[in-house]
Residue frames relative to the residue before (quaternion, step in Angstrom):
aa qw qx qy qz dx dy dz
X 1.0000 0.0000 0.0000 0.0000 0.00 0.00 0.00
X 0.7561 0.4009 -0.2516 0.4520 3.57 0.93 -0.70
X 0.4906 0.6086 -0.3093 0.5415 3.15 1.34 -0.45
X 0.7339 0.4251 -0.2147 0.4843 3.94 0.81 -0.94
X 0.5787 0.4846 -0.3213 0.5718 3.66 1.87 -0.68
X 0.6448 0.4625 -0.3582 0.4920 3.64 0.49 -0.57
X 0.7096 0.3023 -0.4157 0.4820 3.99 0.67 -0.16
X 0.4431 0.5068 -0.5285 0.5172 3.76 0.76 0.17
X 0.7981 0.3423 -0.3773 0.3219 3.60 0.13 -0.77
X 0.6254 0.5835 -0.2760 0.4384 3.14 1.26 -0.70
X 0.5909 0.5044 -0.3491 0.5240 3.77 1.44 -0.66
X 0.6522 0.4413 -0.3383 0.5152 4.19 1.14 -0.84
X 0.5556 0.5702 -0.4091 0.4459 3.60 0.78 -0.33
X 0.5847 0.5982 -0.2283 0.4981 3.20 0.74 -1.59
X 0.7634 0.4588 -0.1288 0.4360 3.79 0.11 -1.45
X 0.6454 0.4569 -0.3141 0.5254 3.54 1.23 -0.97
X 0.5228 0.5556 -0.4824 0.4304 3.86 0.83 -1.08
X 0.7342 0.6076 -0.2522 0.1679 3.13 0.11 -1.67
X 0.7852 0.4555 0.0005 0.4195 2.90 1.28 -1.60
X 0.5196 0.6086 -0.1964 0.5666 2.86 1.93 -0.05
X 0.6187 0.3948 -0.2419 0.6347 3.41 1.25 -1.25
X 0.6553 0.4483 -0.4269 0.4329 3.54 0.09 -0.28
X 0.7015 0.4295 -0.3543 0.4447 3.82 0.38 -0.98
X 0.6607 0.5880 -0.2705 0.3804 3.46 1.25 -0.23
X 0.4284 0.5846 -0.2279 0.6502 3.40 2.10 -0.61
X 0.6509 0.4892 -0.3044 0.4943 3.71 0.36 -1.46
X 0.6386 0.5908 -0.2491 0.4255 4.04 0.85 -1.08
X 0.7548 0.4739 -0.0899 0.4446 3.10 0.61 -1.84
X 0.5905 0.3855 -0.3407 0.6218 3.86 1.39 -0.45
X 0.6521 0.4119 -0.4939 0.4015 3.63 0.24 -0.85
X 0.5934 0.6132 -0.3778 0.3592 3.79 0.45 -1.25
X 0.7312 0.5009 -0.3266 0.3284 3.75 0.62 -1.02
X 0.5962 0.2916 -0.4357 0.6080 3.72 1.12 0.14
X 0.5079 -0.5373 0.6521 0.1675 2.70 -2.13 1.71
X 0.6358 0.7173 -0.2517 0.1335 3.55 0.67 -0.43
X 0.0847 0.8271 -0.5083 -0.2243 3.68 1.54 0.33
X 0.8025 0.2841 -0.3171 0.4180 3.50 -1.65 0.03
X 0.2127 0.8084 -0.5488 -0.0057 3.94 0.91 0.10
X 0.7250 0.2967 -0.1656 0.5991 3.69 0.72 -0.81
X 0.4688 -0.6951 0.5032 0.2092 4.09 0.47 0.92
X 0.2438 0.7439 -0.5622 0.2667 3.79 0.57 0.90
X 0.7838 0.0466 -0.1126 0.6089 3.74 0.58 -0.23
X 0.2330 0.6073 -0.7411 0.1665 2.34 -2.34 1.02
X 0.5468 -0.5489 0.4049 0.4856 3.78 -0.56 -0.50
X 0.2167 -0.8620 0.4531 0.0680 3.17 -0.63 0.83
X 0.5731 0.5409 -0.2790 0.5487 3.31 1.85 0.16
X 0.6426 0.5883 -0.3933 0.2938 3.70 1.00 -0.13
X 0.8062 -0.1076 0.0437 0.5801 3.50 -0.15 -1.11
X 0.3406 -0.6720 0.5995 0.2702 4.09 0.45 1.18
X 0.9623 0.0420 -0.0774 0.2574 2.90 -1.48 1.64
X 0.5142 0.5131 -0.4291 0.5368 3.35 1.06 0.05
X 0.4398 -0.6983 0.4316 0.3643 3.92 -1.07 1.07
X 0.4843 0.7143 -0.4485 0.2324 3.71 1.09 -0.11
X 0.6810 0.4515 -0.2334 0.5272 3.04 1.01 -0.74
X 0.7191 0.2758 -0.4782 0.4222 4.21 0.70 0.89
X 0.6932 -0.6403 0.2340 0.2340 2.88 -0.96 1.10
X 0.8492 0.1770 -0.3081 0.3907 2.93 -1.02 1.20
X 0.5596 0.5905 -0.2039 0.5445 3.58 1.51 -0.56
X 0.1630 0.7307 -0.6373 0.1827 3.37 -1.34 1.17
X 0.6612 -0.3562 0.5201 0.4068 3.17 -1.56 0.53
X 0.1067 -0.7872 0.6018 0.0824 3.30 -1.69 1.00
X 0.6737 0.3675 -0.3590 0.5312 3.37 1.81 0.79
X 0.2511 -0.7982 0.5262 0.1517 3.12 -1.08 1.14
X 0.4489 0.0491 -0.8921 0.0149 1.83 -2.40 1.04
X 0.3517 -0.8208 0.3531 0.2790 3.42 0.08 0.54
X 0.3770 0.5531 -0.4562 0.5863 3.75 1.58 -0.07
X 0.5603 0.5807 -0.4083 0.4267 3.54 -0.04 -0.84
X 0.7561 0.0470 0.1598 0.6329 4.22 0.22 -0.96
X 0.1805 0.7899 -0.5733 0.1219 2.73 -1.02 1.40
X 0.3696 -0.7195 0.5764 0.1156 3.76 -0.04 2.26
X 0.2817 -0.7940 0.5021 0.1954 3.22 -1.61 0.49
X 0.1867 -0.8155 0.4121 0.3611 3.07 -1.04 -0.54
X 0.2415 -0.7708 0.5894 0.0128 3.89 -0.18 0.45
X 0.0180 -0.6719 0.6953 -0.2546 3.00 -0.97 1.80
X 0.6166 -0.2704 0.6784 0.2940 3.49 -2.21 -0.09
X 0.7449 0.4668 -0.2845 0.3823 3.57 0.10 -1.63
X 0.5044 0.7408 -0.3057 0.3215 3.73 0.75 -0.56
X 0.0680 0.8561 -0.4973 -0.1228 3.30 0.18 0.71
X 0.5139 0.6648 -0.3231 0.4354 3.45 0.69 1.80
X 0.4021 -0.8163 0.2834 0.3029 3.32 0.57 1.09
X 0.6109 0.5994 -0.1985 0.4777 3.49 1.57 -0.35
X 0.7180 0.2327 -0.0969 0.6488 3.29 1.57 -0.36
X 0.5678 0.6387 -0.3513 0.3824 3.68 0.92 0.23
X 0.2882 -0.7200 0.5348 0.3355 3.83 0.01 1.04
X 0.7340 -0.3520 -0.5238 -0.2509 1.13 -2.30 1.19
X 0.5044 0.5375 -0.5361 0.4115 3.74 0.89 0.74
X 0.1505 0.7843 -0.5830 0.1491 3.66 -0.34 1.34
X 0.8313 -0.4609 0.0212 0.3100 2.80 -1.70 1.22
X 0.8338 0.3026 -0.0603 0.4578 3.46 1.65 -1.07
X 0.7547 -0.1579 -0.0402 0.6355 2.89 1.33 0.98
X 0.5816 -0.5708 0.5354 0.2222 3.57 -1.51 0.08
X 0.5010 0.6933 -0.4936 0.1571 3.69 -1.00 1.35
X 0.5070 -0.7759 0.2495 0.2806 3.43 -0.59 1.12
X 0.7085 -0.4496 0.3177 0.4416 3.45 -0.78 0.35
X 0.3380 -0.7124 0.4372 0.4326 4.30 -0.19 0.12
X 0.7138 -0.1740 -0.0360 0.6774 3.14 1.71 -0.44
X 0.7512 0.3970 -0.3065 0.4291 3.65 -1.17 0.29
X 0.5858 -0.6084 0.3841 0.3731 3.66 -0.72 -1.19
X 0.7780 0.3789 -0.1730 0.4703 3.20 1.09 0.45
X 0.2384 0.7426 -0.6213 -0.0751 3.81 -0.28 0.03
X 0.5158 -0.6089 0.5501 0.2460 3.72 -1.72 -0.49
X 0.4250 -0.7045 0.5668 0.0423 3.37 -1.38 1.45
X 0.2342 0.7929 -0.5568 -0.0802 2.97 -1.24 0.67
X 0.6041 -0.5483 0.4024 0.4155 4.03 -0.83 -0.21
X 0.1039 0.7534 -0.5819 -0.2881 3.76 -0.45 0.41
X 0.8115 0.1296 -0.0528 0.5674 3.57 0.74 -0.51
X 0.1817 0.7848 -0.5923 0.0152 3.68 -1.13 0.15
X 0.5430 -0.6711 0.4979 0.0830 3.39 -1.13 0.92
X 0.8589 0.0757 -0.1356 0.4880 3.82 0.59 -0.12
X 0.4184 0.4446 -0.4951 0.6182 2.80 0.97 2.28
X 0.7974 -0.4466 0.1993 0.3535 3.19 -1.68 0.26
X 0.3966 -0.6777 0.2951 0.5444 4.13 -0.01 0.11
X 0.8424 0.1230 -0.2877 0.4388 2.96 -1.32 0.98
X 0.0159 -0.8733 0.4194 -0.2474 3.01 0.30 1.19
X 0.3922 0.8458 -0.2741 0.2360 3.43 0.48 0.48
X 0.2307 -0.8242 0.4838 0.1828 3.41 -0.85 0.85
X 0.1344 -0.7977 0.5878 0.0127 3.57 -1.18 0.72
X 0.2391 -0.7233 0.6280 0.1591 3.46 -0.53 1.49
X 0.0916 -0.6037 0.7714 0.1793 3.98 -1.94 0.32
X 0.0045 0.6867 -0.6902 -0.2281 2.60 -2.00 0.12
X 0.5220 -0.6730 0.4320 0.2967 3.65 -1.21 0.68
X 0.4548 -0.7065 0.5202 0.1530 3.82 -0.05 1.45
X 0.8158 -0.4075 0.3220 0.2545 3.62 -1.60 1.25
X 0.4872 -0.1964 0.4029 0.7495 2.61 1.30 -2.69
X 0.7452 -0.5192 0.3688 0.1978 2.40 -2.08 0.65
X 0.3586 -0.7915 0.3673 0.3317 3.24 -0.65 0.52
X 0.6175 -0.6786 0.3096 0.2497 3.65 -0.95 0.62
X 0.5760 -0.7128 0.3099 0.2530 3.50 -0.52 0.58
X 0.8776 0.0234 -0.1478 0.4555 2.98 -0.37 0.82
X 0.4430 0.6009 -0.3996 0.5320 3.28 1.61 1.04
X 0.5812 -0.5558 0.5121 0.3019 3.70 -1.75 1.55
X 0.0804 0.6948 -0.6990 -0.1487 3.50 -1.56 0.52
X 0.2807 -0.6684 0.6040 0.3312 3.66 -0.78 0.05
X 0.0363 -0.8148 0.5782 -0.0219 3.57 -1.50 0.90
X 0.2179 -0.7310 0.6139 -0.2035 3.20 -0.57 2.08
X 0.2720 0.6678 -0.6926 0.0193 2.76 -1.35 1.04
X 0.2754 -0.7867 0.4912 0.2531 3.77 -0.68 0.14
X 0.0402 -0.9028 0.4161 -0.1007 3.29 -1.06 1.41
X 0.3431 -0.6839 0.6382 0.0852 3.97 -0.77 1.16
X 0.1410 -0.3615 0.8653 0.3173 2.46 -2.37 0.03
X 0.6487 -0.4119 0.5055 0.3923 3.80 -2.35 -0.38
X 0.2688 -0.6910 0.6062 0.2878 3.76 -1.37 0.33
X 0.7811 0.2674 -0.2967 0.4800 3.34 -1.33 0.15
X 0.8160 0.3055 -0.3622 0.3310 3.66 0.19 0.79
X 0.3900 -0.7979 0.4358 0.1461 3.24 0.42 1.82
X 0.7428 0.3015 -0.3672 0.4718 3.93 0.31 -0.57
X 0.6021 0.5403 -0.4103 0.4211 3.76 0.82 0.89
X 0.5686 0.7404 -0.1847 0.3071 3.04 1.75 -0.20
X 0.4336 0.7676 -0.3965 0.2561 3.53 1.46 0.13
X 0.1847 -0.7895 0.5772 0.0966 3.34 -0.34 1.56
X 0.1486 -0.6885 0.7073 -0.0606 3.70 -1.47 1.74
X 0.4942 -0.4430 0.7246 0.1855 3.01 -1.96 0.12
X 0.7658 0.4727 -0.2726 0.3403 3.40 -1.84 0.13
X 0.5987 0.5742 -0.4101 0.3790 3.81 0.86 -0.50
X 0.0559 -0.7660 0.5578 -0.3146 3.55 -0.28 1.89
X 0.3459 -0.7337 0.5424 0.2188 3.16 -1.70 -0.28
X 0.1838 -0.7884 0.5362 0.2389 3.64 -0.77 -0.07
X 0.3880 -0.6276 0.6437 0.2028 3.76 -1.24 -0.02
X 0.0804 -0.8006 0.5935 0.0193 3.63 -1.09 0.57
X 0.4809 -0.5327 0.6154 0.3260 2.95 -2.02 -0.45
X 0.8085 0.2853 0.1022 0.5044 2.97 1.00 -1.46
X 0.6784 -0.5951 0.3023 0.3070 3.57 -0.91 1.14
X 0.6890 0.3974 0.0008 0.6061 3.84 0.71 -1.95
X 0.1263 -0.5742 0.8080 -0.0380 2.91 -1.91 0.82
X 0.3928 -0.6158 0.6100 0.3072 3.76 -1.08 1.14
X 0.6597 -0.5210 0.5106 0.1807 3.55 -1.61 1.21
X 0.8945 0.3198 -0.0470 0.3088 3.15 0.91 -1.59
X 0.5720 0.3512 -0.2499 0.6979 3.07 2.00 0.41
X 0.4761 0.5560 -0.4011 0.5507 3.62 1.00 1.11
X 0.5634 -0.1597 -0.7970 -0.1482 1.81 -1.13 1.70
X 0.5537 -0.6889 0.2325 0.4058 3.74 -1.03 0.61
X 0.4136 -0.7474 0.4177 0.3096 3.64 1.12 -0.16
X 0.4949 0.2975 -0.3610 0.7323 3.61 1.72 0.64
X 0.1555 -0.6522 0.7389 -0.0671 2.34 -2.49 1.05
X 0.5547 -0.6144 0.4896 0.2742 3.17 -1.25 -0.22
X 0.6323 -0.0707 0.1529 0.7562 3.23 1.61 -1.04
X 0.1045 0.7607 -0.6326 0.1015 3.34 -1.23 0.76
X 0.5943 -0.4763 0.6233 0.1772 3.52 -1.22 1.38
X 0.0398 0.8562 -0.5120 -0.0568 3.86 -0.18 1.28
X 0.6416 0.4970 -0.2272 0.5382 3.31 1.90 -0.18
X 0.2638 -0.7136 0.4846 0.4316 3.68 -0.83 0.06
X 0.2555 -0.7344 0.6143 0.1345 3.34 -1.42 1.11
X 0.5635 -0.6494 0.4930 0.1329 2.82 -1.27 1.27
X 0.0398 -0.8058 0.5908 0.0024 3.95 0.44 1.06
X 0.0200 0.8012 -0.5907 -0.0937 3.42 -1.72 1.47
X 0.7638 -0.1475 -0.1234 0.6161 3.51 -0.14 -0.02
X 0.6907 0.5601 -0.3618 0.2799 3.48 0.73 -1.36
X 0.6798 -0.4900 0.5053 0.2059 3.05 -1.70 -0.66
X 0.1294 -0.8607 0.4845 0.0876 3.70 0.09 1.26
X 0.3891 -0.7722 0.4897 0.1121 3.41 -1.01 0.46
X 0.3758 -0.7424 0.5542 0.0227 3.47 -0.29 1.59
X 0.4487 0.7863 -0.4157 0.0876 3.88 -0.02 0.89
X 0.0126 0.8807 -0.4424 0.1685 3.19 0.12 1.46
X 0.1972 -0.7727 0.5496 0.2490 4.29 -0.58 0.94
X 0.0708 -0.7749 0.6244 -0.0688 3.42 -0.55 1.04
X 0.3653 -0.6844 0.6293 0.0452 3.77 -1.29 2.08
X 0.4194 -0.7414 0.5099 0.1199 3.14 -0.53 1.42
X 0.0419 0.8144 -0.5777 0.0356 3.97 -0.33 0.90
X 0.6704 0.2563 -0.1879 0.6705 3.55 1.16 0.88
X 0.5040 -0.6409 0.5152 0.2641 3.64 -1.31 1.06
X 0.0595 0.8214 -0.5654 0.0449 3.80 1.07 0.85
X 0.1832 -0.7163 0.6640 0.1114 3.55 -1.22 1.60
X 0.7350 0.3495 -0.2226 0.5367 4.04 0.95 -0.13
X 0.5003 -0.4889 0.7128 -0.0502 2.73 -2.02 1.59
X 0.3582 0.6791 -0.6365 0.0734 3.69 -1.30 0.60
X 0.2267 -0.8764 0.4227 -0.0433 3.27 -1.41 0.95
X 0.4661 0.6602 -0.4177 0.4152 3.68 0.10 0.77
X 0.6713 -0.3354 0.4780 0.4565 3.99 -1.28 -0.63
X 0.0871 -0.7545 0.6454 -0.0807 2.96 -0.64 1.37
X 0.7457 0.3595 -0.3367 0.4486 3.46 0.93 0.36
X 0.7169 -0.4338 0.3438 0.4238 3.59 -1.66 0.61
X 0.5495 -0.3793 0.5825 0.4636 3.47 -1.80 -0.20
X 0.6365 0.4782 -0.5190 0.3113 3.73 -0.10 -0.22
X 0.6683 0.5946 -0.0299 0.4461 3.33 1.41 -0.95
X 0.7964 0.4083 -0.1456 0.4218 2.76 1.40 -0.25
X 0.2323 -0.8752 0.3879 0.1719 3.53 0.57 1.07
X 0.1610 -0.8348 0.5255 0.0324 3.92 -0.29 1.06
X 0.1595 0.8122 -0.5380 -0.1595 3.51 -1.03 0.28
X 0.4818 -0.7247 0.4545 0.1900 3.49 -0.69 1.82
X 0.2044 -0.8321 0.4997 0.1268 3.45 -0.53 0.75
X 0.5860 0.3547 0.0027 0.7286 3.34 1.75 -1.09
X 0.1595 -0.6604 0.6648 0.3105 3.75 -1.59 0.16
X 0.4432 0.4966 -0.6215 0.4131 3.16 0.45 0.67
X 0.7145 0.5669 -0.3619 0.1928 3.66 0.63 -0.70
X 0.0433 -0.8041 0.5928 -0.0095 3.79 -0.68 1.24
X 0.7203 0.3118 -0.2836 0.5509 4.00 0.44 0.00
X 0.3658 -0.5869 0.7179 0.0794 3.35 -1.72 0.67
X 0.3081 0.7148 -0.6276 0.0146 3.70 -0.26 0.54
X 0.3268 -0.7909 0.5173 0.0063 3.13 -1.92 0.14
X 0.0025 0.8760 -0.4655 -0.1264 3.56 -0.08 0.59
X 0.0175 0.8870 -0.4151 -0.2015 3.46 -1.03 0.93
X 0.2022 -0.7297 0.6255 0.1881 3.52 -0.52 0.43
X 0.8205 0.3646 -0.1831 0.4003 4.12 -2.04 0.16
X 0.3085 0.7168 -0.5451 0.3065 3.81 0.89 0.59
X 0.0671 -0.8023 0.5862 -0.0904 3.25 -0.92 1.71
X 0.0684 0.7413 -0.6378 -0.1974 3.72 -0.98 -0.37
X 0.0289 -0.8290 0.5572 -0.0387 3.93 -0.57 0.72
X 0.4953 -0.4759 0.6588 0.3069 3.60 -1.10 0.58
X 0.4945 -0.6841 0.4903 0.2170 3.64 -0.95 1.78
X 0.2611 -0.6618 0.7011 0.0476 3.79 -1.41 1.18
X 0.1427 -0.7652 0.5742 0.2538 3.40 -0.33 0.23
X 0.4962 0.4892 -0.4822 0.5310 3.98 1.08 0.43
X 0.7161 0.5530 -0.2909 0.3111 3.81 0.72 -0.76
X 0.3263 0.7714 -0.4845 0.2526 4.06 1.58 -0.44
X 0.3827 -0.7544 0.4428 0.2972 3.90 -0.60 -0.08
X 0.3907 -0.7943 0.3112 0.3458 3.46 -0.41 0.98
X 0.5617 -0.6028 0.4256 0.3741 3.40 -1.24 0.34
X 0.2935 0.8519 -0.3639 0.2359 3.44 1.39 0.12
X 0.6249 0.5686 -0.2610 0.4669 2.92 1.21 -2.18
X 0.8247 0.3032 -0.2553 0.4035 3.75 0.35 -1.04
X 0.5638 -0.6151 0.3708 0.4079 3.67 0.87 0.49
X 0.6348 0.5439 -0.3946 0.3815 3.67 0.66 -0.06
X 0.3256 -0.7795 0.5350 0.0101 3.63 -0.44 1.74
X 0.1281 -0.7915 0.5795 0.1460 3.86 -1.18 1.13
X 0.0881 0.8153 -0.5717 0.0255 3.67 -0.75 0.31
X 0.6533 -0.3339 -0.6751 0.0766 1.41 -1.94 1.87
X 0.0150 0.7235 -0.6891 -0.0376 2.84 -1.34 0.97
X 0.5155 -0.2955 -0.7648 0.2491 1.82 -1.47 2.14
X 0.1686 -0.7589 0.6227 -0.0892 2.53 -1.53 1.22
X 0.7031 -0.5872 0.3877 0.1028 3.77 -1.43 0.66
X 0.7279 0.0680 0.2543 0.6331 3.50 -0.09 -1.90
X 0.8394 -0.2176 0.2033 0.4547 3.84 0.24 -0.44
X 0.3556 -0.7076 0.6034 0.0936 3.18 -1.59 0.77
X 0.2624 -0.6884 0.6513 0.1818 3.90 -1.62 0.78
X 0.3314 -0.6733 0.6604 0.0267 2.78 -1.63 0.84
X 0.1067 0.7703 -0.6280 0.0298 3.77 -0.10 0.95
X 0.2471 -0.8844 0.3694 -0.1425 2.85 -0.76 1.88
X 0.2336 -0.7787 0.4700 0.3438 3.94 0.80 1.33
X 0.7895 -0.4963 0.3078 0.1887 3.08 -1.87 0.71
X 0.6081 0.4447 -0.2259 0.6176 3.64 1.14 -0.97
X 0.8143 0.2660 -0.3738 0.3555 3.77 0.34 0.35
X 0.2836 -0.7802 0.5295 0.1746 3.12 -1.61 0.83
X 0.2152 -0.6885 0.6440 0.2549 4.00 -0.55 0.95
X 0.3192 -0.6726 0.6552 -0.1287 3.12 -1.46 1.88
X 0.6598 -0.1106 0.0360 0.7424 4.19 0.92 -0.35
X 0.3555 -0.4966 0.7901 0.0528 3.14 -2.43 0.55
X 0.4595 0.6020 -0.6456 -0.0983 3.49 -1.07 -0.03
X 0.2538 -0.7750 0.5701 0.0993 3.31 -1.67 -0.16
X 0.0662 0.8862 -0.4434 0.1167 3.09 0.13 1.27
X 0.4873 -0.5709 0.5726 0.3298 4.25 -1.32 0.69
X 0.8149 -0.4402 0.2872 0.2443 3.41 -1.81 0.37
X 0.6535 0.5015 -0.2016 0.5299 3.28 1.70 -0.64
X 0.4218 -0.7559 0.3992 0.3023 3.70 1.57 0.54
X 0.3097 0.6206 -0.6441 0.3226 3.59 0.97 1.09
X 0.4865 -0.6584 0.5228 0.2377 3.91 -1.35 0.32
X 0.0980 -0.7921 0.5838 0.1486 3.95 0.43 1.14
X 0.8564 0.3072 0.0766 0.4079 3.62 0.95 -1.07
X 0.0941 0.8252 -0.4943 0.2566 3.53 -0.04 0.81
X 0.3003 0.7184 -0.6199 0.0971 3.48 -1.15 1.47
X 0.3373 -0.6156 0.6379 0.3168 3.61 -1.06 0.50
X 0.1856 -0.7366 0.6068 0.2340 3.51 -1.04 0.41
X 0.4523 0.5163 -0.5139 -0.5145 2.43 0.34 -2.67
X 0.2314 0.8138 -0.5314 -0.0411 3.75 -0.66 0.32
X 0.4414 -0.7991 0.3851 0.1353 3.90 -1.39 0.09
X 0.6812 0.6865 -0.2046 0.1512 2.44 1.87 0.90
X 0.7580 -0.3926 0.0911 0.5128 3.81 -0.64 0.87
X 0.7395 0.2135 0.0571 0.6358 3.61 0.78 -1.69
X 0.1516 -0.7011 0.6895 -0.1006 3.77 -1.14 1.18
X 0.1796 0.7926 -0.5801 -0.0550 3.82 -0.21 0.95
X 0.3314 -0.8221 0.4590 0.0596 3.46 -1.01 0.97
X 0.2250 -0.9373 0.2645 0.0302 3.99 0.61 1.18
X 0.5662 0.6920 -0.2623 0.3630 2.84 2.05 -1.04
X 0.5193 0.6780 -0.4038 0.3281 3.44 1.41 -0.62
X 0.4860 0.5280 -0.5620 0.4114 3.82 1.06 0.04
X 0.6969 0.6677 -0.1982 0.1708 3.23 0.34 -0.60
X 0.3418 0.7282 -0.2590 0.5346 2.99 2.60 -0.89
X 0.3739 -0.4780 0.7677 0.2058 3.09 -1.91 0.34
X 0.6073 -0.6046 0.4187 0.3005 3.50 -1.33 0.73
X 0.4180 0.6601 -0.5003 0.3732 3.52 -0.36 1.09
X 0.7362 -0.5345 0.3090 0.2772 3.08 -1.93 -0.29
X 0.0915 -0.8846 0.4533 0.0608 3.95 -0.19 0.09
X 0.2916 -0.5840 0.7234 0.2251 3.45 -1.36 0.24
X 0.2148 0.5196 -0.8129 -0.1519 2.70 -1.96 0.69
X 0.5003 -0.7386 0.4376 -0.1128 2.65 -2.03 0.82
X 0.0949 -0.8835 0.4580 0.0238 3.76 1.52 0.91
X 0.0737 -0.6863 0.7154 0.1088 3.75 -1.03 0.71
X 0.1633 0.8050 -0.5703 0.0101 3.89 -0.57 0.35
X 0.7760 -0.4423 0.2506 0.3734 3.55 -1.42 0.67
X 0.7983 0.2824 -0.2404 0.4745 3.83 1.16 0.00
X 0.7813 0.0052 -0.0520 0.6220 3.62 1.30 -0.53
X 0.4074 -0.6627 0.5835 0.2332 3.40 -1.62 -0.34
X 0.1347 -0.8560 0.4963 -0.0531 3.50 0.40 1.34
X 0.1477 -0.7006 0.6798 0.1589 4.00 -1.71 0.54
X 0.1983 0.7562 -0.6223 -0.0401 3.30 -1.54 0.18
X 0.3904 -0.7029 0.5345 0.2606 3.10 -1.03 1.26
X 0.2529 -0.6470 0.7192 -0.0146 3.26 -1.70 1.35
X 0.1309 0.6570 -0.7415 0.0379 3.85 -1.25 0.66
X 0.4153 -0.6225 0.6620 0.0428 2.78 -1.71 1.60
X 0.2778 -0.7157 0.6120 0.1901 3.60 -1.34 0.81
């Protein structure tokens, strides 16, 4: 009997460790995005329907803030106009959970440059002269041809400060910017970019940060007069070098990796590589070509030149915007 009481305790011990060491893992990953509210899941859903003020932690980053107004778009909504995923301008699911956030990048029967930019106020600040990786995931709406204006430029910035003046916006600098237009279909595209912090930046913002002159548009529809966007999965992390995304997802295979004197690109048939770069851990640029081009096999030589170590490269192409760590022996 004691012998059968002493393995029960030992089997709840066992079970408690476990469950303990796990909820501590489950912590220790959540903890690593600076990003609270990354996937817009909470907020009040009874206050001003659809306006982003009302989810947590998100806000307009240009003031007057009447003046532009991002949304937000939830399940919780009790408003067919703001209720995922049939919404006022068009129809898309959440990327994950029930909820993501809307904004304007460009639009045609409004003042110029018009443009909305969502912030959010980061965990903490981020540290100088430390790698962060930055992910966000991003849509246009289906079924609503005048929503369909496909742009370049839709990026992010870092800050000091919460607000940006309306009337001295936009700044025509970014942190990152989308220099090509991407052709966006139903799915979800993936914003992933490693950005060296060179300032104790406590704000995140997202949207077009550049003018209409700057901004290359293609009109698929004449009916079409707004650029909009939905995002959903905003992250910022302290750079992993095990975490980079594989070129897998986008079908486009590297070899050898690791590799020596130079790397291939074998390149599936329905894509087109629009930029190359390659860059070290400190988010300098060792490598850097416009192409646009269509071909099958892409060989890169410069890699004799590297010092032994690790690298990004960094593949823009006619449907996404893909990373993969490369290390040279």
């Amino acid at each position: 009997m004691q012998k059968i009481e002493m393995m029960i305790k030992q089997k709840f011990l066992s079970n408690f460790f476990l469950t303990t060491l796990l909820s501590i893992c489950m912590l220790l990953g959540q903890a690593q995005n600076l990003v609270p509210n990354g996937g817009f899941e909470e907020g009040n859903c009874v206050g001003y329907p659809g306006n982003l003020v009302e989810c947590n932690d998100w806000f307009s980053s240009l003031t007057p803030f009447e003046e532009t107004t991002p949304e937000w778009f939830h399940t919780c909504i009790d408003d067919d106009n703001f209720s995922t995923p049939d919404v006022a301008f068009g129809f898309q699911d959440p990327y994950e959970g029930l909820g993501y956030g809307g904004l304007i990048g460009l639009i045609t029967n409004a003042p110029p440059s018009y443009r909305e930019i969502i912030g959010v106020n980061l965990n903490e600040p981020l540290d100088v002269g430390s790698s962060y990786e930055v992910k966000f995931r991003f849509s246009t709406l289906t079924n609503a041809p005048e929503t369909t204006i496909l742009i370049n430029n839709l990026g992010f910035n870092f800050s000091t400060h919460p607000y940006y003046s309306n009337a001295a916006f936009p700044t025509n600098s970014s942190h990152f910017a989308i220099d090509t237009v991407i052709d966006l279909t139903e799915e979800w595209l993936e914003i992933y970019e490693v950005f060296v912090a060179d300032s104790s930046y406590q704000y995140l913002h997202i949207g077009n940060f550049f003018d209409d002159n700057l901004t290359s548009s293609i009109f698929p529809t004449e009916s079409a007069f707004i650029s909009y966007f939905v995002i959903d999965d905003v992250s910022v992390n302290e750079l992993k070098v095990n975490t980079v995304s594989s070129s897998e997802k986008a079908g486009i295979k590297i070899y050898p990796n690791p590799c020596q004197d130079y790397i291939k690109l074998k390149i599936p048939d329905d894509i087109i590589i629009s930029k190359i770069e390659i860059y070290d851990l400190s988010g300098q640029v060792l490598f850097k070509t416009n192409l646009p081009t269509d071909e099958s096999t892409i060989i890169i030589d410069q890699i004799n030149k590297f010092q032994i170590g690790t690298y990004f490269l960094k593949i823009i192409t006619n449907k996404n915007i893909v990373y993969e760590k490369i290390i040279k022996n």
